[in-house]
C-alpha positions in Angstrom: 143.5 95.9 -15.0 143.2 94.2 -18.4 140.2 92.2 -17.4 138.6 95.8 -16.3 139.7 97.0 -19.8 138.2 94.1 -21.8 134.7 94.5 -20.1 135.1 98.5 -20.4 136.0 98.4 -23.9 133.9 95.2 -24.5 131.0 96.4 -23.0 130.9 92.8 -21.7 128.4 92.1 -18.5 130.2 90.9 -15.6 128.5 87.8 -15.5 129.8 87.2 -19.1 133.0 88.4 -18.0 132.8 85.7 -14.8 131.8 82.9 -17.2 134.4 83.2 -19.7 137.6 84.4 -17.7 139.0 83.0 -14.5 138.3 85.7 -12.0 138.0 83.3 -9.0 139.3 83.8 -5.7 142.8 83.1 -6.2 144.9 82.5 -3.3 143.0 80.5 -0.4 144.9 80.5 2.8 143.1 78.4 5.6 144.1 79.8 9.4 142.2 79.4 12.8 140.1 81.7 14.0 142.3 83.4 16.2 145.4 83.9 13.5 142.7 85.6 11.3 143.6 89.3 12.7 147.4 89.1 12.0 147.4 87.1 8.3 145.0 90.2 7.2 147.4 92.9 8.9 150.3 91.5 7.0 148.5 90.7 4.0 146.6 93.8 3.5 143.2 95.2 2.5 143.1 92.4 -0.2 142.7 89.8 2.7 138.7 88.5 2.6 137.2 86.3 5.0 135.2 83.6 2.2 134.4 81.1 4.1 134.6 78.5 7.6 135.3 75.2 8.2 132.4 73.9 10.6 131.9 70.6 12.3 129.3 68.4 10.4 128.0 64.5 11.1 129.5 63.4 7.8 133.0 62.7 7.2 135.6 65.0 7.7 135.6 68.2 7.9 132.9 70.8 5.7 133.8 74.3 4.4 130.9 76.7 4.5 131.6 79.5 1.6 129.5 82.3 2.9 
C-alpha cells in the first residue's frame, strides 16, 4: 500500500517506481512440477508460476524466468 501511495501521490511512472524501490518478486519457492497445484492452494491467489528449471548442455541446472 505505501508504495501504491508514493506513485499515486508522486505521480511517479512505474518504471521509476521499479528502478528506485525494491518491488521484486519476493519469496521464491522452487517445487516440482507435480507439487505446483497444492503449494498454490495453500498459499493462495498470491502464488505465480515465474519461471522453470530446464535441462541445458552446460553445467548444472538453468532457470528459465518466463
Amino acid at each position: 500500500p505505501i508504495f501504491e501511495l508514493i506513485r499515486r501521490l508522486g505521480e511517479v511512472p512505474d518504471d521509476d517506481m521499479f528502478r528506485t524501490f525494491n518491488m521484486g518478486v519476493g519469496m521464491v519457492i522452487v517445487v516440482a512440477p507435480d507439487a505446483v497445484a497444492a503449494v498454490r492452494q495453500v498459499l493462495g491467489a498470491d502464488a505465480y508460476i515465474i519461471g522453470r528449471v530446464v535441462p541445458w548442455s552446460g553445467a548444472g541446472p538453468r532457470v528459465i524466468i518466463a
